[in-house]
C-alpha positions as CSV (number, residue, x, y, z in Angstrom):
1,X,-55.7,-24.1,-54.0
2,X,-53.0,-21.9,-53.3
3,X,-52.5,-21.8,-49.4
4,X,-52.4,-18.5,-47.8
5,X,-49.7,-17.4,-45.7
6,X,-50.6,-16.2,-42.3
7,X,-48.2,-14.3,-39.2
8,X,-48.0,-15.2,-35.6
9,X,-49.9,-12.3,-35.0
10,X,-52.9,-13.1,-37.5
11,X,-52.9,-16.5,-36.0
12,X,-53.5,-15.1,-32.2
13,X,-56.1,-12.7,-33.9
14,X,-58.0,-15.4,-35.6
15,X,-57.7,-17.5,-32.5
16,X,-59.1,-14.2,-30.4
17,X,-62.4,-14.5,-33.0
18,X,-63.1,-18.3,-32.1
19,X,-63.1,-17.8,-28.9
20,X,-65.6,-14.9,-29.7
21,X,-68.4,-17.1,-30.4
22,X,-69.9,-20.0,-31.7
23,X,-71.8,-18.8,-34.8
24,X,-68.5,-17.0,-35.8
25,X,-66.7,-20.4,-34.9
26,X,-69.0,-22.7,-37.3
27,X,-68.6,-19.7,-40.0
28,X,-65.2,-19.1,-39.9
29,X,-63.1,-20.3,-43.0
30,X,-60.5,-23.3,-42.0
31,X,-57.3,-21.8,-41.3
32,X,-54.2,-23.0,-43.5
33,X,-51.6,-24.9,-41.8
34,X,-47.9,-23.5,-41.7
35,X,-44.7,-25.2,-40.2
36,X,-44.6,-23.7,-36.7
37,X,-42.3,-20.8,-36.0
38,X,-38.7,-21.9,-35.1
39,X,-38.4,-20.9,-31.3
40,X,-34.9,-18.8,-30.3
41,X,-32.8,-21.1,-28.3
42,X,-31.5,-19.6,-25.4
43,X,-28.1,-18.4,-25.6
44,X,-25.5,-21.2,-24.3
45,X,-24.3,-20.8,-20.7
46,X,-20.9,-18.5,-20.6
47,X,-18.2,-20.7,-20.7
48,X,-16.9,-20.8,-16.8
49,X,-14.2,-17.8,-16.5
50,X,-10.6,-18.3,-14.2
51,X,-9.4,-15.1,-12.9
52,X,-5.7,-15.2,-12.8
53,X,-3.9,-13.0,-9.8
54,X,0.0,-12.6,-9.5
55,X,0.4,-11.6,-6.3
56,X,4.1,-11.3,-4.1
57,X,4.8,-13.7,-2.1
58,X,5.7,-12.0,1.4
59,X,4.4,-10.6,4.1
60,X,1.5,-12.6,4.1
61,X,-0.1,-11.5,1.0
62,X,-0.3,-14.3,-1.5
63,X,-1.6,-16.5,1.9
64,X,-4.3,-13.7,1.9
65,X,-5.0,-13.7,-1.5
66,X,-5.0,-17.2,-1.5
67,X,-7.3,-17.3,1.3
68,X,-10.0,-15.0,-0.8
69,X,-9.5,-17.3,-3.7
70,X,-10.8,-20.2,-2.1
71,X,-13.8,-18.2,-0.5
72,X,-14.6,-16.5,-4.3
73,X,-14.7,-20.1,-5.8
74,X,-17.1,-21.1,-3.5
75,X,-19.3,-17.9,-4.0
76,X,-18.9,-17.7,-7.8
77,X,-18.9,-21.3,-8.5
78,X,-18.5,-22.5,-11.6
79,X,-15.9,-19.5,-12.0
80,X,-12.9,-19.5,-10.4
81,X,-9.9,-17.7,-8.9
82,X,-6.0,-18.8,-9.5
83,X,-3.4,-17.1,-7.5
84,X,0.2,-17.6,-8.4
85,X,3.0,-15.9,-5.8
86,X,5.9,-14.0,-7.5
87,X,8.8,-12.6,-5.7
88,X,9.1,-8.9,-4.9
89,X,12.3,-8.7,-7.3
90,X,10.7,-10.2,-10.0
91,X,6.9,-9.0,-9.4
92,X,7.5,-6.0,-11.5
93,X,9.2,-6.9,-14.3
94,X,6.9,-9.8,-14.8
95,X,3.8,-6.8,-14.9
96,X,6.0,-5.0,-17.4
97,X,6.3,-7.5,-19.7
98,X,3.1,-8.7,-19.5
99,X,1.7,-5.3,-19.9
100,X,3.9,-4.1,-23.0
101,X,3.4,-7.7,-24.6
102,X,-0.2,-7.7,-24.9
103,X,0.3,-11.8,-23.2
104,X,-2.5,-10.7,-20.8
105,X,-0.9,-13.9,-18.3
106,X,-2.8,-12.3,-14.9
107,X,-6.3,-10.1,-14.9
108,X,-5.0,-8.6,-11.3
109,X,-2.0,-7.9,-9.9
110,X,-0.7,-6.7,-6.2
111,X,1.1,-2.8,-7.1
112,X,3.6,-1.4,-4.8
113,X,3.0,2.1,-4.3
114,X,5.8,3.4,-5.3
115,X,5.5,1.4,-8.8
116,X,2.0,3.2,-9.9
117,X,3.9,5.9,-12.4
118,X,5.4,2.9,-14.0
119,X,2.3,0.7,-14.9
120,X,-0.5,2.8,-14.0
121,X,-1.6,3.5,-18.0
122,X,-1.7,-1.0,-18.2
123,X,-4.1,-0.5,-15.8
124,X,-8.1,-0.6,-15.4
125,X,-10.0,2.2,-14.5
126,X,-12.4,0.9,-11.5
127,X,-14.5,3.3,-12.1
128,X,-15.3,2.6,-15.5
129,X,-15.7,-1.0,-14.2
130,X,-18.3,0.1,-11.8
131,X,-20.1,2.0,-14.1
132,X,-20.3,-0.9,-17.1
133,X,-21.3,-3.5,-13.7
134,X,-23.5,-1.3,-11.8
135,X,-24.4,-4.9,-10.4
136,X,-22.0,-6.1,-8.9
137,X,-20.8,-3.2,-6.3
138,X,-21.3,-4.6,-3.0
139,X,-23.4,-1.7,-1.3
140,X,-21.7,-2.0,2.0
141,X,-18.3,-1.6,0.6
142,X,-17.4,1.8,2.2
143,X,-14.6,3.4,0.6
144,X,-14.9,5.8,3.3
145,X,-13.3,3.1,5.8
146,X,-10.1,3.4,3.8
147,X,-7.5,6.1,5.3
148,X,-7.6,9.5,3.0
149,X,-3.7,8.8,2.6
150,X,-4.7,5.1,1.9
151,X,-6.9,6.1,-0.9
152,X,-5.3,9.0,-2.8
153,X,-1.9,7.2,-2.6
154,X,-2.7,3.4,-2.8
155,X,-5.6,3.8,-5.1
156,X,-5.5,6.8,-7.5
157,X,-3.1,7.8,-10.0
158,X,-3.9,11.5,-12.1
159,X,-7.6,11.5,-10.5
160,X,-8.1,8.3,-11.7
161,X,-9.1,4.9,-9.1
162,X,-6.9,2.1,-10.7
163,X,-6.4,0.0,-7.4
164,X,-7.9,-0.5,-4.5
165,X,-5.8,-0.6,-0.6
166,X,-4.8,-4.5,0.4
167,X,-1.3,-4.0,2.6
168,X,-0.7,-1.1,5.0
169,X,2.8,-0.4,5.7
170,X,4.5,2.7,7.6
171,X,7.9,2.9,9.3
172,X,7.8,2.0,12.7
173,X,9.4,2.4,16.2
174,X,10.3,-0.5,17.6
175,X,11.6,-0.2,21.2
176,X,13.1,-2.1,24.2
177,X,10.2,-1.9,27.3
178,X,12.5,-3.1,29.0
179,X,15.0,-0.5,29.0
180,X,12.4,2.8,28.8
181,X,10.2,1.2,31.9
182,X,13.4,1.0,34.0
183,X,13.4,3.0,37.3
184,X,16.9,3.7,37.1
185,X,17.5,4.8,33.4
186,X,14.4,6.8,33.5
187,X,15.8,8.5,36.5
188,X,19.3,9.4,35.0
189,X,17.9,10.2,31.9
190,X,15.4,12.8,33.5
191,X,18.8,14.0,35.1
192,X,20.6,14.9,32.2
193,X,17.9,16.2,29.7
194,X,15.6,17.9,31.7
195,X,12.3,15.4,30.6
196,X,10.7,12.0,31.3
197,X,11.8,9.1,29.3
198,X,8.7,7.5,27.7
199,X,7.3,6.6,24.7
200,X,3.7,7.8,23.3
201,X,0.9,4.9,23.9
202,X,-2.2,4.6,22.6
203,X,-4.8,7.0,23.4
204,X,-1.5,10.0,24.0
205,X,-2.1,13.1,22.4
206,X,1.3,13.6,22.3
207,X,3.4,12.9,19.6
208,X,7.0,11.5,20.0
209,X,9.5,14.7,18.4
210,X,12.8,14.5,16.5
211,X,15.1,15.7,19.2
212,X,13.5,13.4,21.9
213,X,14.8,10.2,19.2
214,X,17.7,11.7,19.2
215,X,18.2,12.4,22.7
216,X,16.9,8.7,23.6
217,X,19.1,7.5,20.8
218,X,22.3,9.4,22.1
219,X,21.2,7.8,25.9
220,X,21.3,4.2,24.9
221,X,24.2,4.7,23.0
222,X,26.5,6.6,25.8
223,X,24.9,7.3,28.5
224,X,24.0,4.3,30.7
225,X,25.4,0.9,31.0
226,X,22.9,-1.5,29.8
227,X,24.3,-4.2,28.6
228,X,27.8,-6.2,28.8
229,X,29.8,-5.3,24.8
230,X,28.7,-3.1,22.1
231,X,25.3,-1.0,22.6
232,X,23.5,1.3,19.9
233,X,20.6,3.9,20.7
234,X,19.0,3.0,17.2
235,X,18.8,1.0,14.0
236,X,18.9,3.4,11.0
237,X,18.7,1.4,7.4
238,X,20.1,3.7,5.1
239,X,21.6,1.6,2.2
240,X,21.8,2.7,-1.6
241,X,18.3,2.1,-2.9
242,X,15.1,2.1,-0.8
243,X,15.8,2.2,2.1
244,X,18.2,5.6,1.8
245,X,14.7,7.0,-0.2
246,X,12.9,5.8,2.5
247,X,14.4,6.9,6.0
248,X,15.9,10.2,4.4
249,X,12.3,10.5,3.7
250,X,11.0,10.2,7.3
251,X,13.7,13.1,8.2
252,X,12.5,15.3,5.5
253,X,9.3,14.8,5.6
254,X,8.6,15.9,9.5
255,X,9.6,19.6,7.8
256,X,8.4,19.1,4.4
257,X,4.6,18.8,6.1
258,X,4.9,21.5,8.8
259,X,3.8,25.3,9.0
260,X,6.9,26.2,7.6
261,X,7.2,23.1,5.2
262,X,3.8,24.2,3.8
263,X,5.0,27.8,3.4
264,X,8.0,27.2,1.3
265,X,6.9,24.1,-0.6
266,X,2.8,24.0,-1.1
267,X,0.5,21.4,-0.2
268,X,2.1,17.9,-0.7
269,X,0.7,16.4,-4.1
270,X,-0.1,12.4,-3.9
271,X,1.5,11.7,-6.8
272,X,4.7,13.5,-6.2
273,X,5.1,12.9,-2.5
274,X,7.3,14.7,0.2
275,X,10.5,15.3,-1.8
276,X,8.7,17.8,-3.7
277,X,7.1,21.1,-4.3
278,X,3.6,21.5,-4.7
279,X,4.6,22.5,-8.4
280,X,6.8,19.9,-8.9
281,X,10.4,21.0,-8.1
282,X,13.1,19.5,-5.8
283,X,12.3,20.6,-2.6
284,X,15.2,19.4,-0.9
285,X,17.3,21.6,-3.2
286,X,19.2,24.6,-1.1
287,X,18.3,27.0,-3.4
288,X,14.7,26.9,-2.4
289,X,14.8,26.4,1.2
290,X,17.3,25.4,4.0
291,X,14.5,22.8,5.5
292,X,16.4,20.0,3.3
293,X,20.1,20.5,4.9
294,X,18.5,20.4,8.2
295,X,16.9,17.1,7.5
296,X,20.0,16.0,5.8
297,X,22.0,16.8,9.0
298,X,19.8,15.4,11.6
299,X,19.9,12.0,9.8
300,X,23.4,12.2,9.9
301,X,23.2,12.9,13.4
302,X,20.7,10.2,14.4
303,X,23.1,7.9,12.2
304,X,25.6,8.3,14.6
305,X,24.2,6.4,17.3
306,X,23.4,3.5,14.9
307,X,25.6,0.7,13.7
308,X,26.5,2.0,10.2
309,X,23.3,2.8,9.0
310,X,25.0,2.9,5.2
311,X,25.6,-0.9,5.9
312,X,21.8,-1.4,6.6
313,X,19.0,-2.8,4.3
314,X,15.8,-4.1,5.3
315,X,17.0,-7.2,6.5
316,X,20.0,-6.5,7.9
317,X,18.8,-3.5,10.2
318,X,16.2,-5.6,12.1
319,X,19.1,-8.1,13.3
320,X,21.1,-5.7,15.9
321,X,17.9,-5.0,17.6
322,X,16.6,-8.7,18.1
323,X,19.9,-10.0,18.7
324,X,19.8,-7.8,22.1
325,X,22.6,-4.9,21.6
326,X,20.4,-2.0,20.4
327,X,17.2,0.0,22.3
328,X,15.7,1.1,19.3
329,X,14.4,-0.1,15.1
330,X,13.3,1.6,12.6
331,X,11.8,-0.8,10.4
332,X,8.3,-1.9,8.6
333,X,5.5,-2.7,10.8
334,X,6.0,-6.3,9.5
335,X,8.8,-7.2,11.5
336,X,6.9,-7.4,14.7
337,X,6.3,-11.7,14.2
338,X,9.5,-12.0,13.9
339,X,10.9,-9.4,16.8
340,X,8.4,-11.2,18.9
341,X,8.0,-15.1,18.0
342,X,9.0,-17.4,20.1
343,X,12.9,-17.7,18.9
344,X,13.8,-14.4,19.4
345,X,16.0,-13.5,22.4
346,X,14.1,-10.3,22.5
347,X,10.4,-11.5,22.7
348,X,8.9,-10.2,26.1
349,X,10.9,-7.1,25.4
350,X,9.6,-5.1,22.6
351,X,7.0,-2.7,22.0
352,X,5.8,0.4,19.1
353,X,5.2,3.4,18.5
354,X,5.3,5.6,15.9
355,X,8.6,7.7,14.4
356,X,8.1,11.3,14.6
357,X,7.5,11.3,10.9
358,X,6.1,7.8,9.5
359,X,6.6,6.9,6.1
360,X,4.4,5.2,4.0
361,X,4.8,2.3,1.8
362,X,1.9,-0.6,1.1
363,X,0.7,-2.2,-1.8
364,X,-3.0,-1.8,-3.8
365,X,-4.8,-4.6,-5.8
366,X,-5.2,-3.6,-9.3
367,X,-6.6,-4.8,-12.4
368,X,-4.6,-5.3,-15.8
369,X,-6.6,-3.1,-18.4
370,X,-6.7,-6.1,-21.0
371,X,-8.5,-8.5,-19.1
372,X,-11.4,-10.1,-21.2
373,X,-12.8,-10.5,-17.2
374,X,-13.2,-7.3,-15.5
375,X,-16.4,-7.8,-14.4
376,X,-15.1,-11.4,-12.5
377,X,-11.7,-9.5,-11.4
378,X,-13.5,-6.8,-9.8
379,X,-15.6,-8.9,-8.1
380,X,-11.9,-10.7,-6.6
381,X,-10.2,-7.7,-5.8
382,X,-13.5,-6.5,-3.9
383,X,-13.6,-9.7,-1.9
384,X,-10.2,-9.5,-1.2
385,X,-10.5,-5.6,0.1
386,X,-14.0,-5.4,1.7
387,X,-14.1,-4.5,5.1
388,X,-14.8,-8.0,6.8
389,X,-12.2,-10.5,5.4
390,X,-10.1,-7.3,6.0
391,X,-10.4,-8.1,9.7
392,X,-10.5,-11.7,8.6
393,X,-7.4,-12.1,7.0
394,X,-5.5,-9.6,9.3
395,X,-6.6,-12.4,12.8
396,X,-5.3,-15.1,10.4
397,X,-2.1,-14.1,8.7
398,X,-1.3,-11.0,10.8
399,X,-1.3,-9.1,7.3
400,X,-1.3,-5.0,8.1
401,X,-4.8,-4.0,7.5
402,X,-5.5,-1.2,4.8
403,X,-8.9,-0.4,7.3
404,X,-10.0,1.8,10.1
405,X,-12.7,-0.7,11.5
406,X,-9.6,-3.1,12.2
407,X,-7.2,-1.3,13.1
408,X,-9.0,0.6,15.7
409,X,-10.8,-2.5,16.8
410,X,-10.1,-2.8,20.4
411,X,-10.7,-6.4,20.7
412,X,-8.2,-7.1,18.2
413,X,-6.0,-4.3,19.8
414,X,-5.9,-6.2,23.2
415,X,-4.6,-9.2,21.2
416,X,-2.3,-7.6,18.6
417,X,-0.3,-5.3,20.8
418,X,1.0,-3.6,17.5
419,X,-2.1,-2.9,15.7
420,X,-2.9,0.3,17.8
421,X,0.3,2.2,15.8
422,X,-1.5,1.5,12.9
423,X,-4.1,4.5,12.6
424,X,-2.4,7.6,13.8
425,X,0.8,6.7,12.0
426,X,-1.4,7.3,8.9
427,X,-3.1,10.7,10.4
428,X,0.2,12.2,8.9
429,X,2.9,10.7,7.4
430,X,5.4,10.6,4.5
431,X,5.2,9.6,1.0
432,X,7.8,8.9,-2.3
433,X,7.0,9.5,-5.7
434,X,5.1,7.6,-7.3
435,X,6.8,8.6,-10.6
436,X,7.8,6.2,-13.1
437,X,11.1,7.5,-13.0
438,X,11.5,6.5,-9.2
439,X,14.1,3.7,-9.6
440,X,16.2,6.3,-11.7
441,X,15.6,8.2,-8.2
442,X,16.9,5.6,-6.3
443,X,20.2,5.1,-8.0
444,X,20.6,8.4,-7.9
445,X,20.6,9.0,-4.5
446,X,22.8,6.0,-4.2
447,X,25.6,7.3,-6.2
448,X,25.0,11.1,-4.5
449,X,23.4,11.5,-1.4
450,X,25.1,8.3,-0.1
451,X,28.3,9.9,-0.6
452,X,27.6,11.6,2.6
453,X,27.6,8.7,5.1
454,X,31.7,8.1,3.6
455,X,32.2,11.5,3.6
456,X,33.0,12.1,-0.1
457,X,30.7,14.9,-0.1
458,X,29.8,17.6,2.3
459,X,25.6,17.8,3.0
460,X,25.2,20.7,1.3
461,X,26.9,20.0,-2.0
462,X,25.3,16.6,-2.2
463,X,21.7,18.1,-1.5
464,X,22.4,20.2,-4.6
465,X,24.0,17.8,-6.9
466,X,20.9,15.4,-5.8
467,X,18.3,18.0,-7.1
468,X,20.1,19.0,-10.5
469,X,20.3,15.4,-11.1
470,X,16.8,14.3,-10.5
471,X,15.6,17.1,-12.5
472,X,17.9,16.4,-15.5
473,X,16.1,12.4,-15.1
474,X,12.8,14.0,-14.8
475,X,13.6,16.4,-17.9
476,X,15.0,13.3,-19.9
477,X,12.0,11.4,-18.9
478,X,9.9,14.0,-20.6
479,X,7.9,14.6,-17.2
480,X,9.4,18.2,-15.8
């Protein structure tokens, strides 16, 4: 007898009838045994993922980073965070070569502002990311949190979100209290310029101007006594590469974003920054407007009352002013442990506020776009940017906060005397390029604009070389 061959489904039906009735039952033909049907295993577990994160080593970060690493293997156990520290002059090249090589050696990397142009096509689009992993967006995220200049520098790049904010950074003001709360200077100084010598606190309205830093500057320099050898008004860093971008910036920038800024330039665009026009020419040039030979003379001006500020880099410029023999820093709000640990001769002595024009630098978390894990690096890079460990690793490694809810907290204000600069120094403030042409910039205005500070070329002419040759880089760049 030939056996009959009988589906899952006629089997349940059949089954369905005997359970109908008994007469049926005793009726019913015997059903024809088959091999039972092979049951789908379930798929294996994934393999347990490691996100790999390159991160610079300074300033706290790769502490912080390292910090969140420890708390995201605990929460997404069995997978796993790595975090390797790289050094600042070595962090970008390592993305470059990573990027262009297809070795795909870290799923997320810290970005420096100022490098987005460079690597933001290597990049992952978070918002894609979002979209594919609907899941995994922590609801009480709150990109609004993030400062507007945060955001549309640290984190976009052509309308697109490739990062998101981790490390804050403006210039700062560092000052001595010690000198600006004296009776007696404040007296003579009130004397000679007509106005009260003070600094803006927090909760002033008042913003500190250009000629009162100069007129503060010119004070300390020459005109009181207040210490026994050399005295300086200021520290100005204006060596050949960054930090010439950087300060010039701050002295342009204070026109570039007023009324009349505004007027002759346009709106500032986030990608281009302050040194040019809303569409995209050299604003600085003379040609277009006088606003960048003022700026270019004021710096000068300011510079005099500085220990050569073509002489000062990053490191060097904080050293005058904790040694004792100047009133006044520009500098990164990340020299403040240092101006104020315990070793420095200066450490019951110093206090901030903000430059009349801040200028912004910082760094974004950001995702390389051939990770085989962007659902697991997203998931890091959120950890490591949501609004509590924000708070959390700012209390424990003093790291500048990219968030309003921290820096406006006043508990952590009362402790962190500091963090209160933080906020309105990003209300309005400069920005560079974020061009992938910007270390072209930089040498640039090295081998031009620094000619000034000897003397080799007058302000204007040097304002007017600078713009032909950054357009001529931008032309050969294929961006003008």
């Amino acid at each position: 007898m030939k056996k009959s061959k009988i589906t899952r489904r006629d089997f349940l039906k059949g089954a369905g009838i005997l359970t109908g009735g008994a007469v049926l039952a005793s009726c019913a033909p015997k059903l024809a045994t088959t091999e039972p049907a092979a049951v789908t295993a379930p798929p294996a577990a994934a393999e347990p993922v490691t996100i790999r994160v390159g991160i610079m080593s300074a300033h706290g970060m790769s502490d912080s980073a390292e910090e969140i690493a420890r708390i995201y293997n605990e929460k997404f156990a069995p997978n796993k965070a790595e975090v390797t520290a790289i050094g600042f002059e070595t962090l970008l090249d390592k993305m470059l070569q990573d990027f262009t090589t297809g070795a795909n050696s870290f799923d997320v990397y810290s970005v420096g502002y100022h490098w987005i142009g460079t690597v933001a096509n290597y990049l992952a689009d978070l918002d894609e990311i979002r979209k594919q992993y609907p899941d995994i967006v922590d609801p009480n995220y709150d990109q609004a949190d993030f400062p507007k200049i945060l955001w549309d520098t640290y984190a976009t790049w052509q309308g697109k979100n490739i990062g998101l904010p981790f490390v804050d950074g403006t210039l700062t003001l560092f000052y001595r209290s010690d000198l600006f709360e004296n009776a007696d200077y404040q007296a003579q100084f009130k004397a000679k310029y007509g106005y009260d010598l003070k600094m803006p606190q927090d909760g002033d309205t008042w913003k500190l101007t250009s000629s009162q830093l100069k007129d503060y500057a010119e004070f300390f320099m020459s005109g009181v006594k207040w210490r026994d050898g050399e005295q300086y008004g200021i520290c100005l860093p204006a060596k050949v590469g960054d930090p010439l971008l950087s300060t010039f910036c701050t002295m342009f920038g204070d026109l570039r974003r007023s009324p009349d800024g505004i007027k002759a330039f346009g709106e500032v665009d986030a990608d281009w920054g302050d040194y040019f026009t809303q569409d995209h020419k050299v604003a600085f040039d003379p040609a277009i407007s006088d606003l960048g030979l003022k700026a270019l003379n004021y710096y000068l001006e300011l510079g005099k009352f500085s220990p050569n500020p073509a002489d000062l880099d990053w490191i060097t410029s904080s050293e005058p002013f904790r040694a004792g023999i100047s009133a006044m820093f520009a500098g990164w709000g990340g020299y403040w442990p240092s101006l104020t640990g315990p070793d420095s001769p200066i450490k019951d002595k110093v206090k901030v506020t903000m430059l009349p024009m801040p200028h912004l630098g910082g760094w974004n978390v950001a995702i390389n776009k051939d990770t085989k894990h962007p659902r697991e690096a997203y998931q890091y890079i959120q950890l490591l940017t949501n609004k509590e460990n924000c708070k959390m690793l700012y209390e424990k490694f003093t790291e500048t906060p990219t968030r309003l809810s921290t820096m406006t907290d006043e508990n952590l204000k009362a402790k962190y005397l500091d963090l209160w600069v933080m906020a309105p120094s990003l209300e309005l403030c400069s920005t560079r390029p974020k061009l992938s042409v910007l270390p072209q910039f930089e040498q640039s205005m090295g081998n031009i604009l620094g000619k000034v500070w000897t003397g080799e070329l007058q302000p204007e002419e040097a304002l007017r070389q600078q713009a032909e040759d950054w357009t001529n880089i931008l032309k050969d760049a294929g961006i003008a």
